[in-house]
C-alpha positions as CSV (number, residue, x, y, z in Angstrom):
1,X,138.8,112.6,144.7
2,X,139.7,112.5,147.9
3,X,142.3,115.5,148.7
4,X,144.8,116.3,151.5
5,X,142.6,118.7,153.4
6,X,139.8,115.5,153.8
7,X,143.1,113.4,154.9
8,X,144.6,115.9,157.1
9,X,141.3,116.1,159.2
10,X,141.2,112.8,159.7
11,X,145.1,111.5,159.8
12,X,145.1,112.5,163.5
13,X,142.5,109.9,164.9
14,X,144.0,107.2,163.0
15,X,146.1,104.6,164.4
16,X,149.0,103.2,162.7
17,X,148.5,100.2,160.2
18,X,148.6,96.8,161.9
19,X,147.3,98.1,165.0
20,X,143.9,96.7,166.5
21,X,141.2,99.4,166.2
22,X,138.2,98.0,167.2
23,X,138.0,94.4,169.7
24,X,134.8,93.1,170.1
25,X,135.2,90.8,173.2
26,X,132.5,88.2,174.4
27,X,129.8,90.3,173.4
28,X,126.0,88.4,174.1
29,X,122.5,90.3,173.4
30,X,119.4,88.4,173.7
31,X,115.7,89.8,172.7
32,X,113.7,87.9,175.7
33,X,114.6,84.0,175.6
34,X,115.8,84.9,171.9
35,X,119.7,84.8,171.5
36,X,120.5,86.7,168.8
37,X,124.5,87.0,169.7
38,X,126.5,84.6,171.4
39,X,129.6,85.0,173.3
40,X,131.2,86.9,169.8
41,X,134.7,87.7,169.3
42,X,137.1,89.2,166.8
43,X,139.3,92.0,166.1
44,X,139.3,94.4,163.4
45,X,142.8,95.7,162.2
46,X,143.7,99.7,161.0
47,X,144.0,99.5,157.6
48,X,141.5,96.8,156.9
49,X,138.4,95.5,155.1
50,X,137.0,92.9,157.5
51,X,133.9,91.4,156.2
52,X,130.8,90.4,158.7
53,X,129.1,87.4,156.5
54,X,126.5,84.6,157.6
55,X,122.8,83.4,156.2
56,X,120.0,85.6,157.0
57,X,119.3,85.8,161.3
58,X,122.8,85.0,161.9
59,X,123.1,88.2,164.1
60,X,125.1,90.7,161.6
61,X,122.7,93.6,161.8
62,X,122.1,93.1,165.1
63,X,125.9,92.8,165.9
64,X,126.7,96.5,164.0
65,X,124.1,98.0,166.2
66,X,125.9,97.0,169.5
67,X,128.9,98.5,168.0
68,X,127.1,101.5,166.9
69,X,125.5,102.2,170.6
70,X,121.9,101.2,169.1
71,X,121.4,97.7,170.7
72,X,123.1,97.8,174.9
73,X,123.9,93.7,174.8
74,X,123.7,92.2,178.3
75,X,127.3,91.0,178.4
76,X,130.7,92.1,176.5
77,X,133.0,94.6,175.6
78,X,133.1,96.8,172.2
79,X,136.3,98.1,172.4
80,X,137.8,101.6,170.5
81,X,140.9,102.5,170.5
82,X,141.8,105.7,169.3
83,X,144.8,107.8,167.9
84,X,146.1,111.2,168.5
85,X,147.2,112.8,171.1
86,X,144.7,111.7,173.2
87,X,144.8,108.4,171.9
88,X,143.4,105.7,174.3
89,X,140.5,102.8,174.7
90,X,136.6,103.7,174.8
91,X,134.2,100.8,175.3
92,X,131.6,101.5,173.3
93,X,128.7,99.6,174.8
94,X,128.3,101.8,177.8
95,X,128.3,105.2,175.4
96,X,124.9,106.6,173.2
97,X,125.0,107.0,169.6
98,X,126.1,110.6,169.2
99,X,129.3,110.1,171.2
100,X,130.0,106.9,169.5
101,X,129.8,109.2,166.1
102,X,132.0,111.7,167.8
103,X,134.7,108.9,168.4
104,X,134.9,108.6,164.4
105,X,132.5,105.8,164.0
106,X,129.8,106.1,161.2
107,X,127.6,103.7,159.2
108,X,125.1,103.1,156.5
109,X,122.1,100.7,157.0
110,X,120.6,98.0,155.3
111,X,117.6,99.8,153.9
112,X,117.9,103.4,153.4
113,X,117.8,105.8,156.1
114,X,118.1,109.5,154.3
115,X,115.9,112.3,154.2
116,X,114.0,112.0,150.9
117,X,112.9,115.4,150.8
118,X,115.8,116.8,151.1
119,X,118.3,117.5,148.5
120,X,121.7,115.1,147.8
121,X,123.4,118.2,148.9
122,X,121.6,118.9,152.1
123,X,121.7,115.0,152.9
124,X,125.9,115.2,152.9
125,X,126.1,117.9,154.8
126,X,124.3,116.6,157.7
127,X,127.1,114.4,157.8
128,X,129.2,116.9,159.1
129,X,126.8,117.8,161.8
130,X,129.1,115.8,164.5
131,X,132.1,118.5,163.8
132,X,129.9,121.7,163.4
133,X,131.2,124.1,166.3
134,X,128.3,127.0,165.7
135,X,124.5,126.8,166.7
136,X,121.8,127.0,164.7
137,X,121.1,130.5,165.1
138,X,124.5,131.8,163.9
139,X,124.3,129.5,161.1
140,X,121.2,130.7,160.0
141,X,122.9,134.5,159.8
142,X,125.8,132.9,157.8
143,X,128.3,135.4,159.0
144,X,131.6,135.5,160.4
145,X,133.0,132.2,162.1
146,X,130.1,130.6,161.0
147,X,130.3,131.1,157.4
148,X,133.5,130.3,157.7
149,X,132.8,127.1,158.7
150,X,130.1,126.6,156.5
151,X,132.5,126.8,153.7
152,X,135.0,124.3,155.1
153,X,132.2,122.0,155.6
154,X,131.2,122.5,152.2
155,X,134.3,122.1,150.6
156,X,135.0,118.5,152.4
157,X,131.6,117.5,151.1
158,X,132.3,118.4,147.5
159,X,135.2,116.2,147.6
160,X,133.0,113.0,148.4
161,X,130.6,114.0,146.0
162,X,133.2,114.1,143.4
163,X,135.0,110.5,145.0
164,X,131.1,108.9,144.3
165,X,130.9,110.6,141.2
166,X,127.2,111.7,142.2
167,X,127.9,116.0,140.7
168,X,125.3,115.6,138.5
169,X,122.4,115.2,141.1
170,X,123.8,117.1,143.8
171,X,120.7,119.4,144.2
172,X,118.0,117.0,143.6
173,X,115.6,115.7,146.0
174,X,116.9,112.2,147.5
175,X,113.5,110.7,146.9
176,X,113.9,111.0,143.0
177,X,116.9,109.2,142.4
178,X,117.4,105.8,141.3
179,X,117.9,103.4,144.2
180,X,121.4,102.8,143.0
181,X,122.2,106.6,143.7
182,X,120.5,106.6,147.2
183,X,122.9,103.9,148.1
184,X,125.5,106.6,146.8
185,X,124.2,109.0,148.7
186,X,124.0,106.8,151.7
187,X,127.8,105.7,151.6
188,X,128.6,109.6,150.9
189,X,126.9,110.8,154.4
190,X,128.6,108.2,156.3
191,X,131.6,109.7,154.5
192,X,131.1,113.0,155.3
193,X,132.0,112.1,159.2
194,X,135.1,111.4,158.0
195,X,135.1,108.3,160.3
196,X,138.0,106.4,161.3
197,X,135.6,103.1,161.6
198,X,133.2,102.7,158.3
199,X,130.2,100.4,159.3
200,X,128.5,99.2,155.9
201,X,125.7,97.1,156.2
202,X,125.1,95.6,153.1
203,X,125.5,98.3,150.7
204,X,125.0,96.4,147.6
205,X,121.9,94.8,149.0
206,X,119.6,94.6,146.0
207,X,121.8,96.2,143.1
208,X,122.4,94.9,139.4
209,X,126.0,93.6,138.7
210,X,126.8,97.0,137.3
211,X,125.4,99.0,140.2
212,X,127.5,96.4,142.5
213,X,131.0,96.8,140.9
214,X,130.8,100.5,141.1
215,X,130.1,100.4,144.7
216,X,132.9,97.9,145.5
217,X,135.0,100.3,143.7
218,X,133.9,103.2,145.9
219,X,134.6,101.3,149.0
220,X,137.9,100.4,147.8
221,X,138.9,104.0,147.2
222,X,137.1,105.1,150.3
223,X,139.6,102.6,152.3
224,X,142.8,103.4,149.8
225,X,142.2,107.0,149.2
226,X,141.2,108.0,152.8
227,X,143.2,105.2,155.0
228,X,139.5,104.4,156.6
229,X,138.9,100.6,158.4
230,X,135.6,99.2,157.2
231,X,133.6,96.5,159.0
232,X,131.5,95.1,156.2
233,X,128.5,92.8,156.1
234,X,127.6,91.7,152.5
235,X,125.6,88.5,150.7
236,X,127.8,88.9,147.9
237,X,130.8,86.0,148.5
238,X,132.3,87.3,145.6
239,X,132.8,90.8,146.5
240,X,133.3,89.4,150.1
241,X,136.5,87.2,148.9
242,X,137.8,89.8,146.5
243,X,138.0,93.3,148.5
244,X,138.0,91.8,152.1
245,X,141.5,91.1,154.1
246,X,139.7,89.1,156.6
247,X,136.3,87.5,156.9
248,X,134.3,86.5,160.4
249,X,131.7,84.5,159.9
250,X,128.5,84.1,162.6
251,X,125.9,81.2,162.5
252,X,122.5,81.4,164.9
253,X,124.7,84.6,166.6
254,X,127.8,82.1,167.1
255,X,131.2,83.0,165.8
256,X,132.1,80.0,163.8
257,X,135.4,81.2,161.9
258,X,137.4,84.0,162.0
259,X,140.0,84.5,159.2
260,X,141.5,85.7,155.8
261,X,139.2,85.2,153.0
262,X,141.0,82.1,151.7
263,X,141.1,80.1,155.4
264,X,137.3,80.8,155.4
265,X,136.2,79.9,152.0
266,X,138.2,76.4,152.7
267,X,136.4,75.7,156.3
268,X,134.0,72.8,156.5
269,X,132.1,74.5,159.3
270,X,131.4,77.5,157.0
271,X,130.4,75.4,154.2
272,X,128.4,73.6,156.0
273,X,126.4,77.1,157.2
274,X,126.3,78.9,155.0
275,X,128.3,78.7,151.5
276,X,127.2,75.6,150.6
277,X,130.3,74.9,148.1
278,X,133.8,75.9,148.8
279,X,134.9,79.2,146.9
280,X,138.1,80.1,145.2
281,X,139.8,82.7,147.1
């Protein structure tokens, strides 16, 4: 369960509910004469599950990694804004990964990308590698300020372990587990950033129904429990329609609607790309 110290870390870089968090503003990348985004725009809103959905090579991934600092598109702005004392506006497309995590912006990706030798354990806590203060070598000696640290790192990852319910494989090897528990594991490192901005791309991709209700549970409590936005790109229209508060839809890298679940599910553009039936809202 998610506890006030997890909160309290994170209740300062958080904007007020309502607020626009993240604008992504006529944002274009294009792979040689291949246009894989088009002139995108939308906004996401504090406090929200905004879902990313469209058929396979509509630009999703691709759009996730401009606003993650791993694709530089050729035009566009990615725009942060920020809480706090400092509060203010970063554009993320002119800044590299690491400072992009440091802004409170962290992810998952479509097929897993965790250390499968290592232990659940060890995988979380590299999560927290963005707010360790101490280098390696006083780390290593696990004295003084460090261990001090170590053990408020710690006790922030125990409390996402016990939110994804994951205790009993906390020391095993990633590499052993069930897929379903590496997608877990995957959400659980993103979590252990303690990000203001939760990228998920698609983190249900190729569970059972069981496996897939869990995880939409996890990502409602993650957004409930912890006050974190989440940009979310999923195949599932059903999950999409029931834990999303607004939907934006891309088509051959186009934006081609932009709106609560229920507008979405309802326009003939969308229907025509991509759903193929209307859905009930």
């Amino acid at each position: 369960m998610i506890t006030r110290a997890y909160r309290h870390s994170l209740n300062g870089s958080l904007l007020a509910p309502g607020q626009p968090l993240l604008e992504v503003k006529g944002v274009s990348l294009r792979f040689g004469g291949i246009s894989a985004l088009a002139d995108v725009g939308f906004t996401v809103t504090q406090g929200h599950i905004h879902a990313v959905i469209g058929p396979n090579g509509a630009g999703k991934s691709s759009l996730l990694n401009c606003i993650s600092g791993l694709y530089r598109p050729q035009q566009g702005q990615v725009l942060l804004h920020t809480g706090g004392e400092q509060g203010g506006e970063a554009d993320l497309i002119r800044m590299r990964p690491h400072r992009i995590a440091r802004l409170g912006v962290a992810r998952s990706f479509q097929n897993i990308e965790l250390f499968r030798h290592l232990t659940v354990l060890e995988n979380l806590m590299l999560g927290r590698h963005v707010h360790m203060r101490h280098r390696l070598f006083a780390s290593l000696a696990w004295f003084g300020p460090a261990r001090r640290e170590e053990i408020h790192h710690r006790g922030l990852v125990e409390e996402v372990i016990d939110l994804l319910q994951i205790q009993s494989v906390r020391h095993k090897p990633v590499g052993a587990l069930a897929y379903g528990f590496q997608k877990r594991v995957e959400l659980g490192r993103a979590l252990c950033m303690q990000p203001a901005l939760l990228l998920l791309d698609e983190p249900m991709a190729g569970m059972n129904t069981e496996e897939k209700e869990d995880m939409a549970r996890f990502v409602l409590d993650v957004h409930e429990l912890a006050g974190v936005t989440v940009v979310l790109i999923e195949h599932d229209m059903n999950v999409v329609m029931d834990i999303s508060d607004r939907v934006s839809v891309l088509d051959f890298g186009k934006l081609i609607a932009d709106g609560t679940p229920g507008d979405v599910s309802g326009d003939p553009a969308v229907i025509n790309a991509y759903l193929g039936e209307e859905l009930s809202a």
